[in-house]
C-alpha positions in Angstrom: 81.0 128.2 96.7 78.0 127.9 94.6 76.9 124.5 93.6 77.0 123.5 89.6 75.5 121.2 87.9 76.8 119.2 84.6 75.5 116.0 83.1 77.2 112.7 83.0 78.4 111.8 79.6 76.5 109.7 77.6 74.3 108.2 80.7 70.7 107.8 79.8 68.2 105.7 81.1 64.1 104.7 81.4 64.1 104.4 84.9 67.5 105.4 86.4 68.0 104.4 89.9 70.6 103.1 92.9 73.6 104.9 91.9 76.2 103.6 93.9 79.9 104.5 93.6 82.8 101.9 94.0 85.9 103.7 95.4 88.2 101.0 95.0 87.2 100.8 91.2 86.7 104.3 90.6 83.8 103.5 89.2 80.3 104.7 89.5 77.1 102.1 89.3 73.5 102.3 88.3 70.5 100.8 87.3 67.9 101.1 84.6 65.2 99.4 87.0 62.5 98.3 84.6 65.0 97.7 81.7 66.5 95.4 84.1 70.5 96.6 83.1 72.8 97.4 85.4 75.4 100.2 84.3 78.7 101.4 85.4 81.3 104.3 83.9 84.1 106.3 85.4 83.6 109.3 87.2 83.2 111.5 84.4 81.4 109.1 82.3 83.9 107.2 80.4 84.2 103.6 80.1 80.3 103.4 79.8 79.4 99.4 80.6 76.4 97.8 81.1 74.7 94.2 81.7 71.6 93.3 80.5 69.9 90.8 83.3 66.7 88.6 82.9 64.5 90.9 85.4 63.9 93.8 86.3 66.4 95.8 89.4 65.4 97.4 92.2 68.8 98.8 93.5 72.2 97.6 94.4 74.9 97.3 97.0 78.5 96.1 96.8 79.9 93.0 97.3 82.5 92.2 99.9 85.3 90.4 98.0 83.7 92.4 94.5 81.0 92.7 92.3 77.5 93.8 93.6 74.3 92.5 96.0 71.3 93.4 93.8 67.6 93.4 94.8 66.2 92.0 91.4 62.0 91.6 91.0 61.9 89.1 93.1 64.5 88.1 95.6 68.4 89.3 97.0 70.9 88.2 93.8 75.0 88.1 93.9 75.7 89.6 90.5 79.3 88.9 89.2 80.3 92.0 86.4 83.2 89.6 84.6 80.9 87.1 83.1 77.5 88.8 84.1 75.7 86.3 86.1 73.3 86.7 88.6 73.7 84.0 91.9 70.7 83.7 93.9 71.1 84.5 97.8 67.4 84.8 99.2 64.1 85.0 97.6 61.5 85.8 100.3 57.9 85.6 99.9 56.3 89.2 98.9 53.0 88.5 98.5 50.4 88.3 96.4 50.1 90.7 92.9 52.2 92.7 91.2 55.4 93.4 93.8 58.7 93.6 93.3 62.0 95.1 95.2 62.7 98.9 94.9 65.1 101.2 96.5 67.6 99.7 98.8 71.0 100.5 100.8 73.7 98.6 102.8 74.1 99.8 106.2 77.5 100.3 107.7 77.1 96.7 109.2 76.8 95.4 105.2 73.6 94.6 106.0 71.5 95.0 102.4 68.1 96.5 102.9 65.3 97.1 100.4 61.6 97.5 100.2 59.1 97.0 98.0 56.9 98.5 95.1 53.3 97.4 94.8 52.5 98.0 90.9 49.1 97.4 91.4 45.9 98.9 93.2 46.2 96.6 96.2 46.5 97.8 100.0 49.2 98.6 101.8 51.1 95.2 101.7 54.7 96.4 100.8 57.5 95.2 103.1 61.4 95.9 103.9 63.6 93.3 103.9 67.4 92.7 106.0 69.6 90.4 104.1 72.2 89.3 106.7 76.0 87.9 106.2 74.5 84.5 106.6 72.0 85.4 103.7 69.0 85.1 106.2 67.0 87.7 105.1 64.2 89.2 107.7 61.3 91.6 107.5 61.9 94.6 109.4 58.7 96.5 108.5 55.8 96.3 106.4 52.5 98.2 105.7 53.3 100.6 102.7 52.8 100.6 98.8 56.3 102.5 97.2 59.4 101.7 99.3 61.9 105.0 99.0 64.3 107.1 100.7 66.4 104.7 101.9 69.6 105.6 103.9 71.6 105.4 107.0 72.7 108.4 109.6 76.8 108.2 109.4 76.9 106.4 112.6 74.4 103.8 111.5 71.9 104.4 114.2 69.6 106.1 112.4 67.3 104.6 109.5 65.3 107.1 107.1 62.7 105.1 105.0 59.4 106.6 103.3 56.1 105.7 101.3 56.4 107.8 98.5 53.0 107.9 98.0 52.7 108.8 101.8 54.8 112.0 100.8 56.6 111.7 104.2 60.5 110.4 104.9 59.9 108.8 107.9 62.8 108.4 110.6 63.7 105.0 112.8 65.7 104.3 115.6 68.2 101.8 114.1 70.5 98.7 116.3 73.9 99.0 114.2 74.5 96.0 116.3 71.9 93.7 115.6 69.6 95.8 113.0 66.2 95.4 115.0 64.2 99.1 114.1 62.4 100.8 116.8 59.3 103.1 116.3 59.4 105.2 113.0 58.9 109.0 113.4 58.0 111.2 111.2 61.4 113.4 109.6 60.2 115.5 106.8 56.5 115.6 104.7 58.0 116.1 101.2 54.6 117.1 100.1 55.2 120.9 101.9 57.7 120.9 99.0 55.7 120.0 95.8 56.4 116.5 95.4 56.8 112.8 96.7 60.0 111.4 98.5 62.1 109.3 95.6 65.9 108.2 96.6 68.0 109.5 99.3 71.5 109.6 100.8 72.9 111.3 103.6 76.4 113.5 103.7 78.9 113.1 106.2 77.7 116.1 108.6 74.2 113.8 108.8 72.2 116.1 106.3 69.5 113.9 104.2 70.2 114.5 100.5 66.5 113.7 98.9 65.1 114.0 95.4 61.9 115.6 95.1 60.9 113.8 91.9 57.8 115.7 91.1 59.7 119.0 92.2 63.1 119.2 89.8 64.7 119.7 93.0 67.2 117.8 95.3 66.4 118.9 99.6 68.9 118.8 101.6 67.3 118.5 105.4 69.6 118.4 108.6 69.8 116.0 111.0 67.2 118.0 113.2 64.4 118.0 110.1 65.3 121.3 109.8 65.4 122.6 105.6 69.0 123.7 104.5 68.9 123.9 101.0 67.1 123.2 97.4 68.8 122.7 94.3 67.1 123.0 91.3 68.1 119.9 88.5 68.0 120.7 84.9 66.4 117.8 84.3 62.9 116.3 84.6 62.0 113.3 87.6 65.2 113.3 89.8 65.5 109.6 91.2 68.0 109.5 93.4 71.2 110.7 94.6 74.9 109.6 95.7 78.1 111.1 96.8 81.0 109.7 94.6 84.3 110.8 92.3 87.8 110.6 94.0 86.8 112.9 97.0 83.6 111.7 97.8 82.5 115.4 97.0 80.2 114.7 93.6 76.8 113.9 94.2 75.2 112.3 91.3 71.4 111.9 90.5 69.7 109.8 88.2 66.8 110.6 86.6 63.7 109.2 84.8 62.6 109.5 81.8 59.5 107.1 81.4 58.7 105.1 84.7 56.8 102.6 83.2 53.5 103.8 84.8 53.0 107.7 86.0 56.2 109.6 85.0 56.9 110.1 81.5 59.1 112.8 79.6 59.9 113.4 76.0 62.5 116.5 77.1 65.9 115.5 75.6 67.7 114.8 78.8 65.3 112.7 80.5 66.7 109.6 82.4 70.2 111.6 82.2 72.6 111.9 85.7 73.1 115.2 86.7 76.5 115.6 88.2 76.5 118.1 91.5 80.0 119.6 92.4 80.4 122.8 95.5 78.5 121.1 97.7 81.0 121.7 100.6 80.5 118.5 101.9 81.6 115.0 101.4 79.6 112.5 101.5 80.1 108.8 103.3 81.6 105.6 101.6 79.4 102.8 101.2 79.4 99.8 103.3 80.0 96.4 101.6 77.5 93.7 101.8 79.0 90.8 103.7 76.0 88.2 102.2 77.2 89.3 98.4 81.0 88.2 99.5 82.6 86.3 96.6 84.1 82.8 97.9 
């Protein structure tokens, strides 16, 4: 079955990122990172909501008990979407300049995991963060400038991570048990394909799902590194991607359409979400994060 490609209704964004679908709802979740909203629809676009927050967001994970575990600019938040508020869970130190929380994922412990974005012509001083149940949240890695790619093999012993501006999704030996990393490998050098690493997610077979932002093109790499299959986007900057809709069979991919820096578009369905459907291949419910639990 050939793959095709529609766009979500009505779902436009600056900086779309972190789509994240909520089974239980039905609902699919997003962020416009530098706008600092966080978004939600039903599968098919309906129902469009969002929440405008003081800051900007990175990405987000859901919340055991409800609502979502967001990486804001500057620290771990427990946002609740029936009144709106943000609850502050950790805010580690970053560093000095212009750093904030990117891309992030739970792993299937509901740990929350995200790294950062240096925004500024500094060194390589960019970290990962694990936020645990108890809301002790721990540096797992550091030494990098754009914090992308995050995602987790299906049996969670298996962390894919990249520098964007490295150009290469790097592979880790991941604890499920106690999330301690072991030493990172390199998995694929996106740059062989025309463009920088953005987002990632990974189907239930193992494959990586990643969009080539530069390249108008999801890659879809096995387990083994090796290259399966591209799909062309129709639209410009794909973000990331993530398997949602009833069967866990729709993989949907934001998009940018002015990143506040490099990537910029004036085409009329910039920062849209392309919706993929004949994929042949499900993809893997989300873990919920036990340190976003409501009380």
């Amino acid at each position: 079955m050939a793959a095709t490609i529609d766009l979500l209704d009505g779902a436009r964004n600056a900086l779309g990122e972190s789509p994240l679908w909520d089974g239980a709802a039905a609902r699919l979740w997003w962020v416009d990172a530098l706008a600092g909203r966080i978004h939600s629809s039903e599968a098919e676009g309906g129902d469009a909501r969002y929440w405008q927050l003081d800051k900007p967001v990175g990405s987000i994970g859901l919340a055991s008990g409800g609502g979502l575990i967001a990486a804001l600019a500057d620290g771990f938040y427990r946002f609740d979407p029936a009144n709106g508020g943000t609850e502050v869970i950790a805010c580690p130190t970053l560093g000095e300049g212009a750093i904030r929380f990117n891309d992030g994922k739970a792993d299937r412990q509901g740990r929350f995991l995200s790294g950062t974005i240096l925004m500024a012509e500094n060194g390589p001083d960019g970290t990962l963060w694990q936020l645990h149940a108890d809301g002790t949240a721990v540096c797992v890695e550091r030494g990098f400038r754009l914090a992308n790619a995050l995602c987790f093999s299906p049996a969670g012993d298996r962390l894919y991570f990249a520098d964007s501006l490295e150009g290469i999704v790097r592979r880790y030996p991941y604890d499920p048990e106690t999330g301690a990393l072991g030493a990172a490998e390199p998995f694929i050098d996106c740059r062989e394909h025309g463009s920088a690493p953005d987002g990632a997610t990974v189907d239930a077979d193992g494959n990586v799902w990643i969009a080539l932002v530069q390249a108008q093109a999801l890659l879809c790499v096995g387990a083994d590194g090796g290259v399966l299959r591209r799909i062309d986007v129709p639209i410009p900057y794909p973000s990331c991607p993530a398997f949602g809709g009833p069967k866990l069979d729709t993989l949907y991919v934001t998009s940018i359409a002015d990143s506040g820096h490099r990537l910029k578009s004036d085409h009329p369905d910039a920062g849209r979400i392309a919706v993929v459907r004949g994929l042949d291949v499900p993809g893997i419910a989300e873990a919920r994060c036990l340190a976003g639990a409501s009380a």
